[in-house]
C-alpha positions in Angstrom: -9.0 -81.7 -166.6 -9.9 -83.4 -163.6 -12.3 -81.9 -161.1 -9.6 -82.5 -158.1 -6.8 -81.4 -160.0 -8.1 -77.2 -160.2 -8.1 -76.4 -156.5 -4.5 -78.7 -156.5 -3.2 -76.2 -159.0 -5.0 -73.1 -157.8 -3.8 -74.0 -154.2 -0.2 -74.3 -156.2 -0.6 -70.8 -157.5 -1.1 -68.7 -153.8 1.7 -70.9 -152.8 4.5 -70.0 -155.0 2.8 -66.0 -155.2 3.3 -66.2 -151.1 6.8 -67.4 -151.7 7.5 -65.0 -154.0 5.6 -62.0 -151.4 8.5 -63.3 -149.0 11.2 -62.9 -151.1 10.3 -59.5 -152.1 10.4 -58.5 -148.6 13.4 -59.7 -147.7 16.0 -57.8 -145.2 17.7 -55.9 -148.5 14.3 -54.9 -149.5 13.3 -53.1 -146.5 16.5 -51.4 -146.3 16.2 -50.2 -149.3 12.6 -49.1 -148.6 13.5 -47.4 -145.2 16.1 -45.5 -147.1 13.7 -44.3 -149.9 11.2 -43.3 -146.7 14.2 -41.6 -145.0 15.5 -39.7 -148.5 12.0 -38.6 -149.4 11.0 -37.3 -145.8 14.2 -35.5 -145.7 13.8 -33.8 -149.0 9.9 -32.2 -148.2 11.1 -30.9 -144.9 12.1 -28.0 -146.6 11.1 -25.4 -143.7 13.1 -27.4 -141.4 16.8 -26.9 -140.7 19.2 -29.6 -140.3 16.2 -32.1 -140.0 16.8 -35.7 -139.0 14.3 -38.7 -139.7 13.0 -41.9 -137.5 11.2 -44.6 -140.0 9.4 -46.7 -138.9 11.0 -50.1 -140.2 7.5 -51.3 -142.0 5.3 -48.9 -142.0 2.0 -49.5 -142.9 0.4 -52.2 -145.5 -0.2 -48.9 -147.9 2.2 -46.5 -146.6 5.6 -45.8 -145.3 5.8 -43.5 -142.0 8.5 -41.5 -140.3 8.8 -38.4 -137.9 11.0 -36.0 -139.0 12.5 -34.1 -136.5 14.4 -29.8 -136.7 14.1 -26.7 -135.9 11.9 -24.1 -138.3 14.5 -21.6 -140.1 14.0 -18.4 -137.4 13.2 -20.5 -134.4 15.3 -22.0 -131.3 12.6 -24.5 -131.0 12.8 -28.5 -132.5 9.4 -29.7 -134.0 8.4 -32.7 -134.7 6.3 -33.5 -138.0 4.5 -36.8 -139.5 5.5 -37.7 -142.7 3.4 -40.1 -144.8 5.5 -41.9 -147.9 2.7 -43.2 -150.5 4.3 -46.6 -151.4 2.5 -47.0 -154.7 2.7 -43.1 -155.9 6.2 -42.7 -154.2 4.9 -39.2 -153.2 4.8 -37.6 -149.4 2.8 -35.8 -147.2 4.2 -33.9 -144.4 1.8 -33.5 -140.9 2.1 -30.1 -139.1 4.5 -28.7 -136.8 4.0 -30.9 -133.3 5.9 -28.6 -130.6 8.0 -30.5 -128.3 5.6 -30.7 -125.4 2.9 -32.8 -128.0 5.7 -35.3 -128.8 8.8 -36.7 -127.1 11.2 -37.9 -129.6 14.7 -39.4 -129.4 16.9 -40.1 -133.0 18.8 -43.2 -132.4 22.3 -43.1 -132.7 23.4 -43.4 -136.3 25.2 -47.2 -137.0 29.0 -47.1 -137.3 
């Protein structure tokens, strides 16, 4: 094989992985990623009533973040917590409760 010809095809290789990086991320893709962030948040706030989630819409190169927003079961008071979606183990981790003077949070308006 020619000398030229291996960074040709090498160069040939990254492209079509790249292409096929793109595709993998396309808008479906992170929909269906923000909703597996959302579900999963939701389902560890377990000492939260009626909790509600804000994703961020990429998170991180190695994680998928959210606040997830209620009130403790026996309090009046809404907290807010960090939630941390592993996006190779599929597994959370749930941040303390951030009283509502630490962090000013608004849920967006749920699409009709």
């Amino acid at each position: 094989m020619p000398q030229r010809l291996i960074p040709a095809l090498a160069l040939s290789a990254i492209a079509a992985f790249a292409a096929s990086s793109a595709a993998a991320s396309s808008g479906d893709a992170w929909e269906t990623f923000r909703a597996e962030v959302s579900k999963t948040c939701l389902a560890a706030a377990t000492s939260l009533q009626k909790p509600s989630v804000v994703v961020d819409p990429f998170g991180s190169q190695s994680f998928g973040l959210a606040l997830v927003i209620g009130t403790p079961k026996g309090s009046k008071v809404a907290v807010t917590q960090i939630c941390v979606f592993d996006k190779q183990k599929k597994t959370v981790e749930l941040g303390g409760e951030l009283a509502p003077d630490a962090v000013k949070v608004g849920v967006p308006a749920k699409k009709k």
